[in-house]
N, C-alpha and C positions, 0 to 999 in steps of 0.2 A: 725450750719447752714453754708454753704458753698455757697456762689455766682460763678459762671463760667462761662467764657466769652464765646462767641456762638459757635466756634472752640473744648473747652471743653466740651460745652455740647452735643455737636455730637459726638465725642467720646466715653464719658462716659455714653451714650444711648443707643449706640451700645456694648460697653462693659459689660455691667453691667447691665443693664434695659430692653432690647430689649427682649418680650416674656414673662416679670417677671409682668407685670401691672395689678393687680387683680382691677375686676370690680364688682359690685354689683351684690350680686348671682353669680359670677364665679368662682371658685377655678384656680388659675396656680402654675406651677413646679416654687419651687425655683430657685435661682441660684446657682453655686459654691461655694458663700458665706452663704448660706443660707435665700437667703434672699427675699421674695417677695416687691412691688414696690404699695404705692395707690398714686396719679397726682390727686391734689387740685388745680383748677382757681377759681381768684374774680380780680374786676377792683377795684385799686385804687380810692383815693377819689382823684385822676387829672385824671380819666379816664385809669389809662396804665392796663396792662392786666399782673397781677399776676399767676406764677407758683410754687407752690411747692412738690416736691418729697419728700413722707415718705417712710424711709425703715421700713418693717416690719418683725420681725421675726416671 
C-alpha cells in the first residue's frame, strides 16, 4: 500500500488511472500497464473519509 500526498495523487490519476475505473457491470480498456483500476470509500471510525485504489489485472 502506498499513501501520496494530494500533488501525487493528481498526477498519478492522470497518468495511470484516468479512463481505467471499472464499475459494476462495466468493462474498461486497460492501461499500458495492463491494468484496470476498482475506487473503495468508507468513513473512518473519527469520521474522515477513506479512499482506496485496487489495481486489477
Amino acid at each position: 500500500m502506498t499513501w501520496l500526498e494530494p500533488g501525487a495523487r493528481a498526477h498519478y490519476w492522470e497518468a495511470h488511472v484516468a479512463g481505467h475505473v471499472a464499475t459494476p457491470g462495466s468493462a474498461v480498456p486497460a492501461n499500458a500497464e495492463g491494468l484496470t483500476y476498482h475506487v473503495s470509500t468508507w468513513k473512518s471510525a473519527t469520521g474522515e473519509r477513506l479512499t482506496m485504489l485496487s489495481e486489477m489485472c
